[in-house]
C-alpha positions in Angstrom: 140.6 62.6 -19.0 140.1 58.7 -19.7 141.8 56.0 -19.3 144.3 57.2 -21.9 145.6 59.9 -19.3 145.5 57.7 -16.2 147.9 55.3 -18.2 150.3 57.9 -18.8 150.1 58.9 -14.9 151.4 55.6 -14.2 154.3 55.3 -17.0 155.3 58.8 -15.3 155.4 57.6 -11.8 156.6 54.0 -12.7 160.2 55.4 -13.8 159.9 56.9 -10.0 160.3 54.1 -7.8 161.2 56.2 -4.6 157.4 58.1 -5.2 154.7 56.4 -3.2 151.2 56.6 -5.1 147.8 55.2 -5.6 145.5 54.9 -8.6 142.1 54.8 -8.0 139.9 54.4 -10.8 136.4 55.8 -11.2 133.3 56.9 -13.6 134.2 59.7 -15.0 130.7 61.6 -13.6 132.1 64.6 -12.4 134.6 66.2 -10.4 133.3 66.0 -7.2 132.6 62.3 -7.9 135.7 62.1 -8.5 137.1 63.8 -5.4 135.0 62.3 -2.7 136.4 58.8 -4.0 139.8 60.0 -3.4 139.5 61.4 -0.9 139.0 58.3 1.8 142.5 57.3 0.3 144.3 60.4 1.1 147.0 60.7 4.7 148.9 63.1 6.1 148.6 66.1 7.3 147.4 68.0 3.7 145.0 67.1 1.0 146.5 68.6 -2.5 144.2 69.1 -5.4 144.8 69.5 -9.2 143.1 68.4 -12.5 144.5 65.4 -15.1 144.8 68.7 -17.7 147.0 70.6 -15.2 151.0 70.3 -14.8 151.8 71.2 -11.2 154.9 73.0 -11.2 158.8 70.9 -9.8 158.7 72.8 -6.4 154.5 72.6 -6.2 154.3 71.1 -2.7 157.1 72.5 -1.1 155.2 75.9 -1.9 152.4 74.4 -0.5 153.8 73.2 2.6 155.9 76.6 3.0 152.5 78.8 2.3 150.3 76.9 4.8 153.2 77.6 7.6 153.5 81.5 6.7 149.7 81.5 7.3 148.8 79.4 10.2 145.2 80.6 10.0 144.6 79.7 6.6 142.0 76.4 5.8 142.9 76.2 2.3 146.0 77.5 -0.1 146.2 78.0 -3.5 147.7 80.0 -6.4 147.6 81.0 -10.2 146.8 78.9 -13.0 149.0 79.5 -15.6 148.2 78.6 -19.3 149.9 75.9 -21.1 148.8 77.3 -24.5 149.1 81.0 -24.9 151.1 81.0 -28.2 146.8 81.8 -29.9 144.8 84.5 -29.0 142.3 82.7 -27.5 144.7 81.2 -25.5 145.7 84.4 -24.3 142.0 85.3 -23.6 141.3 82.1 -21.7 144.3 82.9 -19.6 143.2 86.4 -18.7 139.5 85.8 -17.5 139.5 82.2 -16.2 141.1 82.2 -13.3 142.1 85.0 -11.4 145.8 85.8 -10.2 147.2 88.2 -7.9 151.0 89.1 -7.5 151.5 88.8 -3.6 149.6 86.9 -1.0 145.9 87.9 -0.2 142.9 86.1 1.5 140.3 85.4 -1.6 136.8 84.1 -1.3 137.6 80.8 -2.9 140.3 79.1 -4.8 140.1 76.8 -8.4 140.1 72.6 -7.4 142.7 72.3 -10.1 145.2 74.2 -7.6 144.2 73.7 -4.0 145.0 72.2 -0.9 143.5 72.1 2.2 144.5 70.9 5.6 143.5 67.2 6.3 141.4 68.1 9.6 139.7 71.3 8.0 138.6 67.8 5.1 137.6 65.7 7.8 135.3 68.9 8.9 133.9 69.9 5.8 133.2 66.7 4.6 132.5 65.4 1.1 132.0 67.5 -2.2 128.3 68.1 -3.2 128.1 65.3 -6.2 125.3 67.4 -7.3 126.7 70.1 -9.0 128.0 69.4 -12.5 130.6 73.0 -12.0 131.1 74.9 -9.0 132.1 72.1 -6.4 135.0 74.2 -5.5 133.3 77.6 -5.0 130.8 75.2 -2.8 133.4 73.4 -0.8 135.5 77.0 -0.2 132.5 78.5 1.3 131.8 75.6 3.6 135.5 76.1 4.9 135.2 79.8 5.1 131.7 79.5 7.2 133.5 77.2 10.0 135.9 79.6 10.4 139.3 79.1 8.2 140.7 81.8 5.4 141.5 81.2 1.9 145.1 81.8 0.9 146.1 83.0 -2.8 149.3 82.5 -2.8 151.3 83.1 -6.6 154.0 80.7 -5.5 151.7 77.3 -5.9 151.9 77.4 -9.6 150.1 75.0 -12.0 150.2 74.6 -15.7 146.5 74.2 -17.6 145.4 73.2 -20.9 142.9 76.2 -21.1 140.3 76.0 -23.8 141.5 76.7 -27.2 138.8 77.6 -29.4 136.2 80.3 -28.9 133.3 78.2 -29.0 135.3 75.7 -26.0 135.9 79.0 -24.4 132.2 80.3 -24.4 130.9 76.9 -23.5 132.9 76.8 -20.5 131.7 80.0 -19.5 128.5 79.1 -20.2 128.4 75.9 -17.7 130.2 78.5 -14.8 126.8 80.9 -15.3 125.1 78.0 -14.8 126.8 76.2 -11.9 127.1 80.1 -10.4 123.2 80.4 -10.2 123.3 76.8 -8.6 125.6 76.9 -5.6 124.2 80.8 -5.1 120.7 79.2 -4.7 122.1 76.5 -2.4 123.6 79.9 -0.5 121.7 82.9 -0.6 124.1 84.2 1.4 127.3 83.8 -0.3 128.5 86.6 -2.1 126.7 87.4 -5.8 127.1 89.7 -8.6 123.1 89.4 -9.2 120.3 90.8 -6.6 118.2 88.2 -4.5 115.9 90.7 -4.6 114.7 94.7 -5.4 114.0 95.8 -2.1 117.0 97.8 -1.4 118.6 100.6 -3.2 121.8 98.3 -3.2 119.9 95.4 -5.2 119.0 97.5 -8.0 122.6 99.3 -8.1 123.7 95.7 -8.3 121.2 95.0 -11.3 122.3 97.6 -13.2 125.9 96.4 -12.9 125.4 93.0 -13.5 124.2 94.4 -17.2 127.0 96.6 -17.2 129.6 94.5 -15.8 129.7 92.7 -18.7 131.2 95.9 -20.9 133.3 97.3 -17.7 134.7 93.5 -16.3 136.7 92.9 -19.7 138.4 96.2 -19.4 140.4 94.7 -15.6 140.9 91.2 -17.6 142.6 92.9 -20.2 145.3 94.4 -18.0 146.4 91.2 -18.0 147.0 91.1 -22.0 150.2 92.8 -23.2 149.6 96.2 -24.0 148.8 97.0 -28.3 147.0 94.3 -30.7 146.4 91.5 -28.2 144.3 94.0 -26.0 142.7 96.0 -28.9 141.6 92.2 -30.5 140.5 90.7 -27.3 138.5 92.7 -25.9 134.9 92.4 -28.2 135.9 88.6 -27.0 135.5 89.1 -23.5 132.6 91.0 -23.7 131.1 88.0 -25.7 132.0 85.8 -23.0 131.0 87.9 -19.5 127.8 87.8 -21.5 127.2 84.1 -22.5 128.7 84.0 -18.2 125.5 85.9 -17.5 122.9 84.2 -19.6 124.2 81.1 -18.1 122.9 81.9 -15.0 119.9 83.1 -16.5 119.2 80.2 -17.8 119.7 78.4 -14.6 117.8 80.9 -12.7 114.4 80.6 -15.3 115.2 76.9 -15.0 113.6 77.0 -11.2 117.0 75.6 -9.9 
């Protein structure tokens, strides 16, 4: 967010004395830049994640701390990311297909940086965020957890507030950049999970062909359960479809790209 944001972090913490923190300022390159600078600062026993356009909620790391002892097993813990504009349409629409949410408890396959936190010895293990992808660092860092072992934790307690985009064209763009960063940190994995074929060998890749065209028409029909029922769903819906499909030529892009 600029230096702008990091000044109003300060006035925030400065009129609480009692709370122990540390600025560390940095080029604003990306977010695993970002991270992997922090990160060297960070002690104790957890490493807490958000974003400088997310509110985490008054009782944030106490649900932290309570969800990472209901699940001893668990690397990482997370939870729903809630938007912070949702009075606009658009709003409404960024809320329903940008992050996913859940309404109990459930191992996922990875969990948004802007509301994570993992244990400090499954960091240490992992090691540093891949500075080379632009998006996606979190997807990338998830999997690396999952493949030494530890689960992911959704847990709908660890609430944050976001700023979600509030235009279309801020909404497609985003979407846009995920395609992208998705055909990335799939071509760094092959063997992560994909909604695109590696191949057309099997009877299963071109079943999965087939629904990566089609998932774009049937994927905006499970985001819009999340919509009140009437107008909003009946309005957002050509929306969605818009933006699973800018979501997919993103990757294509990427993929035609050669990286």
């Amino acid at each position: 967010g600029g230096d702008a944001r990091a000044d109003a972090l300060v006035e925030a913490y400065a009129r609480h004395p009692h709370i122990r923190f540390q600025l560390v300022r940095t080029a604003n390159r990306n977010l695993a830049t970002s991270r992997n600078v922090g990160l060297p600062q960070c002690v104790g026993e957890v490493i807490a994640l958000t974003d400088d356009d997310a509110q985490v909620f008054p009782d944030w790391i106490a649900q932290i701390g309570a969800a990472l002892k209901r699940h001893p097993q668990a690397g990482a813990v997370g939870g729903p990311v809630l938007g912070s504009n949702t009075h606009t349409l658009v709003g409404r629409v960024s809320d329903a297909v940008t992050f996913p949410a859940w309404p109990t408890a459930r191992p996922v396959r990875t969990l948004p940086g802007v509301n994570v936190a993992y244990r400090a010895a499954v960091v240490r293990a992992v090691g540093a965020f891949d500075e080379r992808l632009f998006r996606g660092e979190d997807v990338d860092y998830n999997w690396r957890v999952a493949q030494l072992g530890h689960s992911l934790i959704f847990d709908p307690t660890i609430r944050v507030r976001h700023e979600h985009r509030a235009t279309w064209r801020g909404l497609l763009r985003q979407h846009w950049m995920y395609g992208r960063a998705y055909r990335l940190v799939r071509r760094k994995w092959p063997a992560m999970y994909c909604v695109y074929p590696h191949g057309l060998l099997r009877a299963r890749d071109g079943l999965k062909a087939g629904y990566f065209v089609a998932g774009a028409l049937i994927e905006p029909l499970r985001s819009l359960r999340r919509l009140p029922p009437g107008r909003d769903r009946l309005l957002a819906y050509a929306p969605m479809v818009a933006n699973q499909l800018v979501w997919r030529a993103g990757m294509l892009f990427q993929l035609l790209r050669g990286d």
